[in-house]
C-alpha positions as CSV (number, residue, x, y, z in Angstrom):
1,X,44.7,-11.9,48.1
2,X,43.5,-15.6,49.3
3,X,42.4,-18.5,47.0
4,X,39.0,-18.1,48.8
5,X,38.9,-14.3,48.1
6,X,39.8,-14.8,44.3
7,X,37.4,-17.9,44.1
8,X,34.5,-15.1,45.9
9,X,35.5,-12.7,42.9
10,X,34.9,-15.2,40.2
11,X,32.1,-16.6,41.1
12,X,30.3,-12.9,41.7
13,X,31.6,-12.1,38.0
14,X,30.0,-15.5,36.9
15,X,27.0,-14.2,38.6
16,X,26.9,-10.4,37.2
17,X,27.7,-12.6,34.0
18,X,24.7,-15.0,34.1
19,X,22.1,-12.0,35.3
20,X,23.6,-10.0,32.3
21,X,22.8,-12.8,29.5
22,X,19.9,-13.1,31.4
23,X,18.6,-9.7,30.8
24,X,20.2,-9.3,27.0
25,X,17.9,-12.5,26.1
26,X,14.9,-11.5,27.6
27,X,15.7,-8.0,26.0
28,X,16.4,-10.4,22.7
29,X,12.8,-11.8,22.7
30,X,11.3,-8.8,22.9
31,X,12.8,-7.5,19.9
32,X,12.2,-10.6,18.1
33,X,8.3,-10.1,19.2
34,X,8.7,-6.6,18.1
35,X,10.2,-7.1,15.0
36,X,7.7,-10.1,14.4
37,X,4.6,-7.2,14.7
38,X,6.5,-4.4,12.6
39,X,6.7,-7.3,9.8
40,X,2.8,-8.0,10.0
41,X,2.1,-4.4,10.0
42,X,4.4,-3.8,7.4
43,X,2.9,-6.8,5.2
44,X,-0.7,-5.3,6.1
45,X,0.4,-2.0,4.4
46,X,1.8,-3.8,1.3
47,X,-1.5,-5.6,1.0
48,X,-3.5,-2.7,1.9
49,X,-1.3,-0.8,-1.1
50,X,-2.0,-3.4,-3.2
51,X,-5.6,-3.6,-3.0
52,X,-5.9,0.0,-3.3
53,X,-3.6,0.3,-6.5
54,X,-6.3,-2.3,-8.3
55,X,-9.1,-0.6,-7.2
56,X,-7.4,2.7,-8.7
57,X,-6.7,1.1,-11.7
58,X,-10.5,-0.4,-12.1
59,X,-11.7,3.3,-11.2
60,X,-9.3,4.9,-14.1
61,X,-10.9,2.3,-16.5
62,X,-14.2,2.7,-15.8
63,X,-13.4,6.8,-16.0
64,X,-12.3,5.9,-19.3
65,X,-14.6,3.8,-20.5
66,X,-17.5,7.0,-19.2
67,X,-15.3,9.1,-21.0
68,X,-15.1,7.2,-24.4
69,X,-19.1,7.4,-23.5
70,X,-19.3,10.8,-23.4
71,X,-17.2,11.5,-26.3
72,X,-19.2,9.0,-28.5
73,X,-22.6,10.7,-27.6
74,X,-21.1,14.3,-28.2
75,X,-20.0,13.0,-31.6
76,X,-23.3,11.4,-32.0
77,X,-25.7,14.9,-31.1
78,X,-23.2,16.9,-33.6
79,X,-23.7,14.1,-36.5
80,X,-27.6,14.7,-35.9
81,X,-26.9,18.3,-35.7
82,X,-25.0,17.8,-39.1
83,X,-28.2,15.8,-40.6
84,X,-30.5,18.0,-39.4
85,X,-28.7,21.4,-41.1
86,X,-27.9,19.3,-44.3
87,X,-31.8,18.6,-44.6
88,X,-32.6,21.9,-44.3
89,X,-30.2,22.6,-47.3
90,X,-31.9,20.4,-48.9
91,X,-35.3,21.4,-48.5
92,X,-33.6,25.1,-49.5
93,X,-32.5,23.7,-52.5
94,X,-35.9,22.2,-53.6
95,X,-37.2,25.5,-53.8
């Protein structure tokens, strides 16, 4: 094989060469932009997650807070209930 020949090969390799690290960096940046998106969507969620667990929490506490409500004015109709049936003992009594 000839100097020229061998010089033909190299520089074709150097050429396969460049187009490959050519195509592996534009490949490259368009997993970087990929990877760049996935990361905003995936710090979207997290937010989104967040938000949601505080407006879960402020709904269980305001459930809670009806709840303690409800309780209390049960509590309250059985205390009149109470008065009401101890006054008629009363009145019972008087006779």
């Amino acid at each position: 094989m000839s100097t020229a020949n061998q010089l033909n090969q190299v520089i074709d390799k150097t050429q396969r060469l460049i187009e490959l690290c050519a195509a592996l960096q534009e490949e490259n940046d368009l997993l970087k932009l990929e990877n760049d998106s996935l990361t905003s969507a995936l710090n979207a969620g997290k937010n989104k997650i967040k938000e949601l667990d505080e407006k879960m929490r402020a709904v269980k506490f305001a459930k809670s807070f009806s709840e303690t409500n409800e309780k209390s004015l049960d509590i309250k109709q059985k205390i009149n209930e109470f008065v009401q049936e101890i006054d008629k003992c009363i009145v019972l009594l008087k006779k």
